[in-house]
N, C-alpha and C positions, 0 to 999 in steps of 0.2 A: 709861210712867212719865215725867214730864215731870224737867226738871231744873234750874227753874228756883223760886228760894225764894220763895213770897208770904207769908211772915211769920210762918211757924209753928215755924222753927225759931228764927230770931234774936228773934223779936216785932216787927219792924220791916218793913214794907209794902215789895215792892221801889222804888215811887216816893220814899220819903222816904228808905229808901237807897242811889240815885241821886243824889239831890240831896245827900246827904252828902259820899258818896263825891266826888263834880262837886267841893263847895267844898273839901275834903281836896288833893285835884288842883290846885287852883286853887292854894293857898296853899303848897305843893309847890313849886309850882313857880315863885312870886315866891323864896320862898328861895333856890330853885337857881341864879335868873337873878341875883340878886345877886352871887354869885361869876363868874357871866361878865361880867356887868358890871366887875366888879374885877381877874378876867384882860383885859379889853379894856383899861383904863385902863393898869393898870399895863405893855401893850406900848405905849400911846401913841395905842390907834386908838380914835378918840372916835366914828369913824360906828358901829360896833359897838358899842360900849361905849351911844352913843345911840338903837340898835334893841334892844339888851336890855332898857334901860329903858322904851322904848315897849311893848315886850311883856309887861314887868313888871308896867306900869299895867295893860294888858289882863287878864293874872291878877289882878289883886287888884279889877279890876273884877268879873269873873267870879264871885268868890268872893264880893263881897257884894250881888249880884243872888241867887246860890244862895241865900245866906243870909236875907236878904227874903224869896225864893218861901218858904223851907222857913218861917219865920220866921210868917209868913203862915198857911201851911197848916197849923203845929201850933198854933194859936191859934185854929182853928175854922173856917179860911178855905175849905177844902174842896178839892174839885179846880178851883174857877174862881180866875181869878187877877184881882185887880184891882192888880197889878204893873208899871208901864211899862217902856219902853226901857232905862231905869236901874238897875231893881233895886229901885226902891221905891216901897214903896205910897205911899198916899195921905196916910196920916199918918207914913210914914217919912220923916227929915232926912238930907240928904247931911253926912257928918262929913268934915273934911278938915282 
């Protein structure tokens, strides 16, 4: 008996949630680093305070590449990805 869900109990494919779950995590965890960020500052050490924010960015990078791939794939895109480095397709716009 296998014990892994392909989608019959949730209705959801374990690929797509994967990549839910990925951008969930993702955004988890810009929140979190926000408060270390503001534990860093508020003792004064700014090199911390400016590697939480670098990794901050990373998460929230993370989370809207997931968001593309899946974005993507529930749109008819299938299993291929025409997705780059960034997280977004071809007719996706970097927001900032």
């Amino acid at each position: 008996m296998s014990t892994s869900e392909t989608g019959h109990v949730t209705g959801t494919q374990d690929k797509d949630y994967n990549i839910i779950w990925f951008v969930e995590a993702c955004l988890s965890n810009a929140l979190r680093l926000e408060q270390y960020v503001a534990d860093a500052e508020r003792d004064g050490d700014t090199e911390l305070a400016e590697f939480f924010r670098r990794a901050q960015g990373e998460s929230r990078k993370g989370a809207e590449q997931g968001k593309a791939l899946l974005r993507q794939r529930l749109t008819g895109g299938g299993g291929t990805s025409s997705v780059d480095e960034t997280g977004l397709g071809p007719t996706d716009e970097a927001v900032g």
